[in-house]
C-alpha positions as a printed Julia matrix, in Angstrom:
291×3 Matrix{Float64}:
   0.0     0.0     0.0
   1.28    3.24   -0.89
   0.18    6.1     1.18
   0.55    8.71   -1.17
  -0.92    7.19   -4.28
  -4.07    6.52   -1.78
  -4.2    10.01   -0.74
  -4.11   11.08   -4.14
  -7.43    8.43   -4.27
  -8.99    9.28   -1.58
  -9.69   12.88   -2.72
 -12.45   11.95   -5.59
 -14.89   10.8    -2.53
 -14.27   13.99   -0.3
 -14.8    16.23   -3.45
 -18.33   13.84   -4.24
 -19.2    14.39   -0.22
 -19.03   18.32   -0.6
 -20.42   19.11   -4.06
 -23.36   16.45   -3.79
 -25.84   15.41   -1.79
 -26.82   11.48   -1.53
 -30.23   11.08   -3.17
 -32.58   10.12   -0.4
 -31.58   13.44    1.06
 -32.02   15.35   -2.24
 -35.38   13.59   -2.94
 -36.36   14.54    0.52
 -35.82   17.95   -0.19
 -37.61   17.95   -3.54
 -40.61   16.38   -1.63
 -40.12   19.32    0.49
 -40.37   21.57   -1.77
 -43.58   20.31   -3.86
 -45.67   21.06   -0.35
 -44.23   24.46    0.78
 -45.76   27.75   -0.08
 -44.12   31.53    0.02
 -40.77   32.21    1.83
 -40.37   28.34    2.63
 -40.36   27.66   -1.04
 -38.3    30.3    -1.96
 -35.82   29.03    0.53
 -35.94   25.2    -0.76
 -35.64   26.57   -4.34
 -32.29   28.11   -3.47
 -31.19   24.91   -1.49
 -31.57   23.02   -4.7
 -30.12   25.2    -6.83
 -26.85   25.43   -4.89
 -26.93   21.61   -4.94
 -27.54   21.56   -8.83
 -24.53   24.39   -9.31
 -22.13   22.16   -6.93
 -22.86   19.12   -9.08
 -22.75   20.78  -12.22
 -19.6    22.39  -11.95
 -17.82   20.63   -9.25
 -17.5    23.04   -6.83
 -18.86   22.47   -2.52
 -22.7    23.1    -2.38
 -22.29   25.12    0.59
 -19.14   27.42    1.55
 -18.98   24.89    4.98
 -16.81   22.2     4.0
 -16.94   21.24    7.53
 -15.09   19.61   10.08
 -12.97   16.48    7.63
 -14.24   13.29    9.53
 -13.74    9.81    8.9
 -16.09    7.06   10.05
 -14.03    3.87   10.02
 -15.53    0.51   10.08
 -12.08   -1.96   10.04
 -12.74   -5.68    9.79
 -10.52   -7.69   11.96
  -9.32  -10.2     9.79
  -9.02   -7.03    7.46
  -5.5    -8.29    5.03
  -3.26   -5.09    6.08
  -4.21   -4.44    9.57
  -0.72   -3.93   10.27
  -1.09   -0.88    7.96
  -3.61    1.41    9.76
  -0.7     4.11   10.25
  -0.35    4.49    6.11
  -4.32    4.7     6.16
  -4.09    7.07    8.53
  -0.97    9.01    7.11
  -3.09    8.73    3.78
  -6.33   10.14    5.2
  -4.38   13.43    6.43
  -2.8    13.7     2.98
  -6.37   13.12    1.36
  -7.58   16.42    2.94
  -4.35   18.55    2.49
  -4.72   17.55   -1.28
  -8.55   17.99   -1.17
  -8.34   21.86    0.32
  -6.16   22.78   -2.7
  -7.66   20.47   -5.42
 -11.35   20.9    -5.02
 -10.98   23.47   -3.56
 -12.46   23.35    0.33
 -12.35   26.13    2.8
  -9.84   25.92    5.69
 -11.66   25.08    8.15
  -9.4    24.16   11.31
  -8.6    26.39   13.66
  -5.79   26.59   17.16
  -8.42   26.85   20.03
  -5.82   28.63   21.52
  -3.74   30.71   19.55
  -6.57   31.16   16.59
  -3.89   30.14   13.78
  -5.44   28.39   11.15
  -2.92   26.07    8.76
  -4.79   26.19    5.76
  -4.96   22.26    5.02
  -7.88   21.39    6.73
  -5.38   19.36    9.35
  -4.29   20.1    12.68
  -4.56   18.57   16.14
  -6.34   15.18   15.76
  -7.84   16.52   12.54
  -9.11   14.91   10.51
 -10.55   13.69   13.37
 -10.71    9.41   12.84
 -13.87    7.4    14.8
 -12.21    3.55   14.47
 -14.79    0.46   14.62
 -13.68   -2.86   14.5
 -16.44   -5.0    13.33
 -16.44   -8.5    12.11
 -15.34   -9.81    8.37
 -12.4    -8.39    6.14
 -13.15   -5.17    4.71
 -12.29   -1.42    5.62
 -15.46    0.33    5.18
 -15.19    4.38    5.19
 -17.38    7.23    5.47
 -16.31   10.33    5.05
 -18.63   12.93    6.59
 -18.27   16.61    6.51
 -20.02   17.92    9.59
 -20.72   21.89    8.95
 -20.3    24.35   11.75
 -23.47   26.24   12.08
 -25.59   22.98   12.77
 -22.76   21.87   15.07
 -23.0    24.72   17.27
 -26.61   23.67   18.02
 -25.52   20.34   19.65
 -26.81   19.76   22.76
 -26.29   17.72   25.85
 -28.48   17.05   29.05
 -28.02   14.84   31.56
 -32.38   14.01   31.81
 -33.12   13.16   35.05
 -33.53    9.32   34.77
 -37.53    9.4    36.11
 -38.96   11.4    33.02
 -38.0     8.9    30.93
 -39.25    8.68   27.2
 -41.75   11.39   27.72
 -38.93   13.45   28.53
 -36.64   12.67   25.97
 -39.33   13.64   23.22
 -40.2    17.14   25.6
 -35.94   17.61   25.75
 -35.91   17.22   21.28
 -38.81   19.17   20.55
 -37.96   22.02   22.64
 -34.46   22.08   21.24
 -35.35   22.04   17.53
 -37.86   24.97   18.46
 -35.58   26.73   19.95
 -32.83   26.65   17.82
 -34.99   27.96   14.64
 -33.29   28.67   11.36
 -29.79   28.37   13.27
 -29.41   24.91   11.9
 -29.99   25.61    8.53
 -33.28   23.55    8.44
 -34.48   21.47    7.1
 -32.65   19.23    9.27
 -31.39   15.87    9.86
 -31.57   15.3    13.9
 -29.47   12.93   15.02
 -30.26   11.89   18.92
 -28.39    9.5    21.1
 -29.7     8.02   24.65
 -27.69    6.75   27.21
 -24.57    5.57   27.84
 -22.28    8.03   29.37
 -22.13   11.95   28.87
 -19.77   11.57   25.96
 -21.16    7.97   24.51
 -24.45   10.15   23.98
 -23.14   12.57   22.02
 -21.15   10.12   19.74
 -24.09    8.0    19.19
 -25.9    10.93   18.02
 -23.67   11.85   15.7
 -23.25    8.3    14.51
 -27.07    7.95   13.75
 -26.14   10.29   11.13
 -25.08    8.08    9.03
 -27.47    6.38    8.08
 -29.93    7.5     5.02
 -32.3     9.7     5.43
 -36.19    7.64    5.39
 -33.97    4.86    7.04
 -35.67    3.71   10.19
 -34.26    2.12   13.11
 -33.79   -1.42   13.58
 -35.57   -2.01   16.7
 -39.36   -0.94   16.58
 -39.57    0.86   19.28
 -36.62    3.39   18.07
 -38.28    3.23   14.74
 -41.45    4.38   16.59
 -40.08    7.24   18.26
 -37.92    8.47   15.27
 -41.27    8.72   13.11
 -43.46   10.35   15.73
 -40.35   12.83   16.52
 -39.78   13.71   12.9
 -43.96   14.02   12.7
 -44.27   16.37   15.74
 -40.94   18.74   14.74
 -42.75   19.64   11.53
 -45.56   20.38   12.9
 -43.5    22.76   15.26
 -43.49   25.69   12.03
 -40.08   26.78   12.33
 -39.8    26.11    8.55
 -36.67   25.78    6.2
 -34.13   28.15    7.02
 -36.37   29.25    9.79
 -39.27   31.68    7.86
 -42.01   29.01    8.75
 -43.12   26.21    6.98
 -44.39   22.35    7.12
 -40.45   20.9     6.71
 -38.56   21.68    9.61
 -36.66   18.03    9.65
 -36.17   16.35    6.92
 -35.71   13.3     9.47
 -35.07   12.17   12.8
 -31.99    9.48   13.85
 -31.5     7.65   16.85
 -29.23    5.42   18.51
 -28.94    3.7    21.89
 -26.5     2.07   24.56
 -27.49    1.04   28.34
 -26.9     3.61   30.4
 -26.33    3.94   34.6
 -29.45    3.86   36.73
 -28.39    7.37   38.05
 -28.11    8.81   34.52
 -30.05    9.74   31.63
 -27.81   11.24   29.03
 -29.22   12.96   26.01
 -27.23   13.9    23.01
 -28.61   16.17   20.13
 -26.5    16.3    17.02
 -28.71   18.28   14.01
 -27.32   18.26   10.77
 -28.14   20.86    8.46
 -30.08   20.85    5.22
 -26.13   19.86    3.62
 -26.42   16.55    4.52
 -23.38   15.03    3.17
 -21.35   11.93    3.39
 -19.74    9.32    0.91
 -18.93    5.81    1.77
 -16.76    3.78   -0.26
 -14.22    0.29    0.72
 -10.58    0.86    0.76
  -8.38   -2.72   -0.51
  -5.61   -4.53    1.05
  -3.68   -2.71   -2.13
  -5.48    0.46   -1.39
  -7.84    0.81   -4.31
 -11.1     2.97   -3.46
 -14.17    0.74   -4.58
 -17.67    0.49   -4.36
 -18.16    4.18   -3.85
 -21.66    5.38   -2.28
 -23.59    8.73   -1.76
C-alpha cells in the first residue's frame, strides 16, 4: 500500500461528499419543496439550486466544507491491519490535497492561539472514529459535519424518572428553539444513554445512516417517526421563515446507560447533509463508492 498514491485516491470521494448530496436526502428535499408555499419555497428553491450548481460544476454546495471526519468501520481479519498508520498518514494527505484540489475552505482552527494552517489538518484533525467489526473489509465514510448545525448540539443529563416522555419534551424544545440556526431542514441525530460523551457520539453516529432509514428495533423506529412528525408540525420552517419541513428526518441510537443517569445527546445536521462511503483494498484501491 502506498500512502501517497491513496491520498491522491482518496480525494475523488471527499470532493463527491461536498459538491453532492446522496439522493434520499435530495429527494427529501424535492418532496419538500412540492408542499411548501411563500418564503419556505423560496428558501428550498435556493437549497436546490446550490446543490444543482455544486454538481454541475464541481464546486462544494455550501461554503462549509466542515469539520474532515472519517467514520471507520475496520474488519478484523481485514488483510493489512498492520497498515492502519499508512491509512491514517493517507487520510491526512487526502484532505491537504482535497483543500487545494477541489478546492475546500480551511476550516481548522488553534483553540488557543486562533492560527489556522490552511490544510484542513491540525490537532487530531481529521478527526478518525475507528470500529472494529467482524469480516475483512475497511469500510469508510467520510462525513463533513458543517459548523453552524454543530453549534446547536446539545447535551443534558435528563433526570432518569422522566424517561421517554422526557426525551421527546428535551428534542422538541431544542429544535424549536434553535430555529433557522441549523440551517433547516434538518437531519436530527439523537443518542440516549450511555455516558455523557457515549451520547453525544451515538448521536452523531445515527447520522449516518440515510435519510427515510428507520431504526432497527421498533420501538426506536417508533419514536424516530413520531419525533420527525411532531418537529414539523413545530413551524419553524426551512431556514427558519415558517413552513411544514422543519426536519427532513429524525436518527437515533442507543447504549445502556447507569441507573443514576439519563444522558441525552442532540446532534442536528443541516439541510447539507453530506457523506460518501466507499471500501478501501488490502492494495489500497477505493471501490464500491456510495452517496
Amino acid at each position: 500500500m502506498n500512502p501517497e498514491r491513496l491520498a491522491q485516491e482518496l480525494v475523488d470521494p471527499i470532493k463527491t461528499a461536498v459538491t453532492t448530496l446522496p439522493e434520499p436526502t435530495l429527494a427529501a428535499l424535492k418532496e419538500a419543496r412540492e408542499k411548501e408555499e411563500d418564503g419556505a419555497r423560496v428558501q428550498l428553491d435556493a437549497i436546490l439550486e446550490a446543490v444543482e450548481i455544486g454538481q454541475k460544476e464541481e464546486i462544494p454546495i455550501c461554503q462549509d466544507t466542515g469539520t474532515p471526519t472519517f467514520y471507520v468501520q475496520l474488519g478484523a481479519d481485514y488483510p493489512a491491519i498492520d497498515r492502519l498508520d499508512e491509512i491514517k498518514m493517507a487520510f491526512r494527505g487526502a484532505v491537504q490535497l482535497a483543500t487545494k484540489e477541489v478546492p475546500i475552505r480551511p476550516n481548522t482552527v488553534n483553540p488557543i492561539s486562533g492560527k489556522n494552517p490552511g490544510d484542513n489538518t491540525g490537532r487530531s484533525i481529521p478527526w478518525i472514529n475507528w470500529n472494529i467489526t467482524d469480516g475483512t473489509d475497511l469500510k469508510v465514510t467520510y462525513l463533513p459535519k458543517g459548523g453552524g448545525s454543530t453549534n446547536m448540539s446539545q447535551l443534558t443529563m435528563m433526570t432518569p424518572g422522566k424517561g421517554i416522555k422526557g426525551v421527546k419534551e428535551l428534542v422538541l424544545k431544542r429544535i424549536a428553539s434553535m430555529e433557522g440556526k441549523p440551517c433547516p431542514p434538518t437531519v436530527v441525530g439523537i443518542g440516549l444513554g450511555g455516558s455523557a460523551s457515549i451520547s453525544m457520539s451515538l448521536a452523531k453516529k445515527s447520522l449516518l445512516r440515510p435519510v427515510g432509514e428507520r431504526h432497527e428495533d421498533p420501538e426506536i423506529m417508533d419514536l424516530e417517526n413520531e419525533l420527525k412528525e411532531r418537529a414539523n408540525n413545530l413551524g419553524v420552517g426551512p431556514m427558519g421563515v415558517g413552513g411544514e419541513t422543519t426536519v427532513l428526518d429524525v436518527k437515533i441510537e442507543y447504549d445502556h446507560r447507569h441507573p443514576a443517569s439519563y444522558p441525552v445527546g442532540i446532534a442536528p445536521q443541516c439541510w447539507a447533509n453530506r457523506r460518501t462511503s466507499f471500501l478501501i483494498t488490502p492494495e489500497g484501491d477505493i471501490v464500491e463508492v456510495e452517496r
